[in-house]
C-alpha positions as CSV (number, residue, x, y, z in Angstrom):
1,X,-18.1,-11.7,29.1
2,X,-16.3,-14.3,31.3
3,X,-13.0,-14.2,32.3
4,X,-11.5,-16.7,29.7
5,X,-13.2,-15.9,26.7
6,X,-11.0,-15.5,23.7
7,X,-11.2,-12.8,21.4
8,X,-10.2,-12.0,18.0
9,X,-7.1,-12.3,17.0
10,X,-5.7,-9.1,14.6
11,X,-3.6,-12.0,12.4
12,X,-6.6,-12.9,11.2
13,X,-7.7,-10.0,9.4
14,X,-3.5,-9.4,8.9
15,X,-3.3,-12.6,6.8
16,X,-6.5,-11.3,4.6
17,X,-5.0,-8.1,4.0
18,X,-1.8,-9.7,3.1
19,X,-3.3,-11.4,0.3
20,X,-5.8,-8.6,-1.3
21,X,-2.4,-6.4,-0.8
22,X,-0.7,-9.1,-2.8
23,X,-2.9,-10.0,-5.1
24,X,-4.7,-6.3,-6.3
25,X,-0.6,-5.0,-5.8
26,X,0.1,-6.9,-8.9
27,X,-3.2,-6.1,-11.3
28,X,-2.1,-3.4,-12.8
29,X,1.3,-4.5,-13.9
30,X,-1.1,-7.4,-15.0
31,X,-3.1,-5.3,-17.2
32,X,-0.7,-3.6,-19.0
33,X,1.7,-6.9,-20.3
34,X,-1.8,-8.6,-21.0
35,X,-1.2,-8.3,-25.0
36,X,-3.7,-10.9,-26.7
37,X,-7.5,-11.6,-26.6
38,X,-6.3,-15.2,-24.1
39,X,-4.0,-13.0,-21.8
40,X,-7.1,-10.3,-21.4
41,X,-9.1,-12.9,-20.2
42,X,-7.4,-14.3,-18.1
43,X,-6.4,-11.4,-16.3
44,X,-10.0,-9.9,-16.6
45,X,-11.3,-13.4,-14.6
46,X,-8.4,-12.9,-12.1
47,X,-9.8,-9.2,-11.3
48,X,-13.3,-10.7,-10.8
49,X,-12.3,-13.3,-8.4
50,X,-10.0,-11.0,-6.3
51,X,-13.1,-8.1,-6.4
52,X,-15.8,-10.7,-5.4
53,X,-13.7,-11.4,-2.3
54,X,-13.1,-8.0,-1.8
55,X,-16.7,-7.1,-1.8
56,X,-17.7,-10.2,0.5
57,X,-15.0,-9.0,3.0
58,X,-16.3,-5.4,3.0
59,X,-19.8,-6.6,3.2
60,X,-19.0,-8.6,6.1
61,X,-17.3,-6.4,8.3
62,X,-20.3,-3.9,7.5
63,X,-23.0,-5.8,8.5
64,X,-21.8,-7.9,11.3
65,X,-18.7,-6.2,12.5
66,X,-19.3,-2.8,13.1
67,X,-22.6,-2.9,14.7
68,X,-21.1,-5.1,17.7
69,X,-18.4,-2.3,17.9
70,X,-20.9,0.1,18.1
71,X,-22.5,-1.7,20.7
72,X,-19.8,-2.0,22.6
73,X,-17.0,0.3,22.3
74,X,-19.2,3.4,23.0
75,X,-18.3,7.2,21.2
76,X,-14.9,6.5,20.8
77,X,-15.7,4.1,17.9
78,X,-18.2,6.3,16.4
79,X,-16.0,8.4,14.3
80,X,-13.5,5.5,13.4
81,X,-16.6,3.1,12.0
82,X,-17.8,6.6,9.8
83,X,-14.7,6.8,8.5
84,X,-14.7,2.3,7.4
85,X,-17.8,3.1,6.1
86,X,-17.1,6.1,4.8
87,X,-14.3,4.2,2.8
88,X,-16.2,1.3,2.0
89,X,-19.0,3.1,0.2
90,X,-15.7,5.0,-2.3
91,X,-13.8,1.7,-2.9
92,X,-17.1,0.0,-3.8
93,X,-18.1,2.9,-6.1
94,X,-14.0,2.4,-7.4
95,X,-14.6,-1.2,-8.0
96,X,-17.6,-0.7,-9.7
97,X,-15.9,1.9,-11.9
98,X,-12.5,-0.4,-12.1
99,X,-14.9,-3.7,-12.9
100,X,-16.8,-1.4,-16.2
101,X,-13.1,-0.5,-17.1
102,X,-12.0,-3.8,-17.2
103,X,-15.1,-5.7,-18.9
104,X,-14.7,-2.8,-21.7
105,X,-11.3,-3.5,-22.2
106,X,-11.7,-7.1,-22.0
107,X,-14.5,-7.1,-24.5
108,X,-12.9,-4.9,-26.9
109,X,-10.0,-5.3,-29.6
110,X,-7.4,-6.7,-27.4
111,X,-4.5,-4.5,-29.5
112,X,-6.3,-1.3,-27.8
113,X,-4.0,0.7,-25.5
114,X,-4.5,-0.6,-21.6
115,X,-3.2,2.4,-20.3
116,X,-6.6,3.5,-18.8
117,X,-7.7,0.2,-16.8
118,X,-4.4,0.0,-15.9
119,X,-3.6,3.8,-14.7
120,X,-8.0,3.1,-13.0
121,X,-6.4,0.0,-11.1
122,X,-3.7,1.9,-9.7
123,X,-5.7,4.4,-8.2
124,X,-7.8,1.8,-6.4
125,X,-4.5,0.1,-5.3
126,X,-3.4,3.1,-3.6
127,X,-6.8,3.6,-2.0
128,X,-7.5,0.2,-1.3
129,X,-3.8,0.3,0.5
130,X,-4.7,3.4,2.5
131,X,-7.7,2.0,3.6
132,X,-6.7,-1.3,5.2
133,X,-3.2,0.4,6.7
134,X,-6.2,2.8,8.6
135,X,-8.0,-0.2,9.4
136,X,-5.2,-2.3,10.9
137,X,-4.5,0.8,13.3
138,X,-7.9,2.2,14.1
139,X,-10.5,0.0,14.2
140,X,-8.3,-4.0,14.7
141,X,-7.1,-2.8,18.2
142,X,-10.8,-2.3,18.6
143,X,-11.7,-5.7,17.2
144,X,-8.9,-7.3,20.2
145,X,-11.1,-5.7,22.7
146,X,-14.9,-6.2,22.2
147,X,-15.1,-9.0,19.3
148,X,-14.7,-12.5,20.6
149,X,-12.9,-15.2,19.0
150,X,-16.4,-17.2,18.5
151,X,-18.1,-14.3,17.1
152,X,-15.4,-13.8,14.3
153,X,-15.4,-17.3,14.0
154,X,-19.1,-17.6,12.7
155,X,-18.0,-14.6,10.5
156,X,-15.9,-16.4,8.7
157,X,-18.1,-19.9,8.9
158,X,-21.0,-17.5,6.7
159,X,-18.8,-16.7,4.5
160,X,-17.5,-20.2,4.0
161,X,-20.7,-21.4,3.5
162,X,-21.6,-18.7,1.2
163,X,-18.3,-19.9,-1.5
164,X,-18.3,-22.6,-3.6
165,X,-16.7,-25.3,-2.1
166,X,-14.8,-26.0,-5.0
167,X,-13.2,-23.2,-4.9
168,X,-12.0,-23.7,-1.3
169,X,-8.9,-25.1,-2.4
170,X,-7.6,-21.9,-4.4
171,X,-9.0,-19.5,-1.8
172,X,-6.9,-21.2,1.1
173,X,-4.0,-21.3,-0.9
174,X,-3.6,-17.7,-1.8
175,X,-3.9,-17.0,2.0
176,X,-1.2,-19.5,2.8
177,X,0.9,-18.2,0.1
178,X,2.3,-15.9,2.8
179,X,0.3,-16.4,5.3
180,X,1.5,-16.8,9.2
181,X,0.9,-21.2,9.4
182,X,-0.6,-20.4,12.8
183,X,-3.3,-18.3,11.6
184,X,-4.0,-20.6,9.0
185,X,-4.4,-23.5,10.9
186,X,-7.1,-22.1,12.9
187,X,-9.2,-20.9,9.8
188,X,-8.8,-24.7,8.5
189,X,-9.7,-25.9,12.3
190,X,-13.6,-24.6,11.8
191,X,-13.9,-26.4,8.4
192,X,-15.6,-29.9,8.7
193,X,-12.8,-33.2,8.8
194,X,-13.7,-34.3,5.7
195,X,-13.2,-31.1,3.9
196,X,-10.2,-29.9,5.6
197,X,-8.2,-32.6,4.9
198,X,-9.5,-32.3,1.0
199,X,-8.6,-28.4,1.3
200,X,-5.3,-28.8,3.0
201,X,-3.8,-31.5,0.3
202,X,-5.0,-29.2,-2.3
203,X,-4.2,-25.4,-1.1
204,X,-0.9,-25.1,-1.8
205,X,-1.0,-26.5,-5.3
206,X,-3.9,-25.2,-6.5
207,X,-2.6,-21.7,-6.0
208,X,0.6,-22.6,-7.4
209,X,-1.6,-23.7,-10.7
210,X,-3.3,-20.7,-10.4
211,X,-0.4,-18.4,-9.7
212,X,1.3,-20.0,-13.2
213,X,-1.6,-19.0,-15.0
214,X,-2.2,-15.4,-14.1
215,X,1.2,-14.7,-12.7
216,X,3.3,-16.3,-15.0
217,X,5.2,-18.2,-12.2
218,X,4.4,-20.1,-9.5
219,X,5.9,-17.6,-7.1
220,X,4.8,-14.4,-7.4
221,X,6.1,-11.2,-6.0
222,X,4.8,-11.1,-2.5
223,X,3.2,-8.0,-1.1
224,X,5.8,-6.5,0.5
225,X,7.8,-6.5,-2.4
226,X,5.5,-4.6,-4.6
């Protein structure tokens, strides 16, 4: 690897965390106060966005980044990617479990009790949580070392190209919501001109619309408060 090649940069997978942190933080609170068939809904749609994501991250760092670290880091990885994969595999089997949960409740009489998807999502919060704090301090100082900045780049260019572009917009903006402008700015510096300057305009508002909706304000608790 020469000299002045760039590698990856741990606020990027900070600012992702942030937001599932966030955003899953808040679910089951969401649950419960969800009272009516429209509410349900609503927060049943919000859980399959937020999972899709989840599963896309997961699925990336499984197939592309823990083979390079492999690779390249040597034994003393081995036991730390076991133990991602190891966790990856239960919160999967969670999320499955959590997404039956929720489409039963969400298909059901809405003036059932919510106390089981709700007690379910708090469960996988707390793993989910444990999980990505292990992540951050095992396996991101890893990341620093043998991943470059290009590589992760094309990471996130696949999954880019693998979203709906209309949903660009609302995906930017719950990252920006809280997270750091400089990391931000570089994600939005791989995207095409013509469709950055569509996405920046729109980030910020289209979560805000969004955040009304499923949040009940524009300015939701953020993840440290939670």
């Amino acid at each position: 690897v020469a000299e002045d090649t760039q590698y990856f940069d741990r606020g990027e997978m900070e600012v992702v965390h942030t937001m599932f942190r966030r955003e899953f933080g808040h679910l089951p609170r969401l649950i419960r106060e969800a009272v009516d068939a429209e509410r349900i809904r609503i927060v049943a749609d919000h859980f399959t966005l937020i999972a899709d994501a989840l599963h896309h991250h997961h699925r990336a760092e499984d197939e592309l980044v823990w083979p390079l670290l492999k690779k390249r880091a040597g034994d003393c990885v081995e036991k730390r990617v076991q133990m991602m994969q190891a966790q990856h595999h239960e919160l999967e089997f969670d999320l499955e479990w959590l997404c039956t949960g929720i489409r039963n409740w969400a298909t059901n009489d809405p003036t059932l009790a919510s106390l089981e998807p709700a007690s379910e999502a708090s469960r996988f919060v707390e793993l989910l949580n444990e999980h990505m704090a292990a992540e951050e301090q095992l396996v991101v100082p890893l990341m620093e070392q043998h991943i470059t900045a290009a590589e992760w780049d094309a990471m996130v260019e696949r999954g880019a190209a693998a979203s709906d572009p209309a949903a660009l917009p609302l995906n930017l903006g719950m990252l920006l919501y809280e997270g750091d402008a400089e990391v931000v700015q570089r994600v939005l510096d791989r995207l095409p001109a013509d469709l950055r300057d569509t996405v920046c305009g729109d980030a910020a508002d289209s979560y805000a619309q969004y955040a009304q909706r499923v949040h009940g304000t524009t300015t939701p608790a953020r993840s440290a408060e939670l």
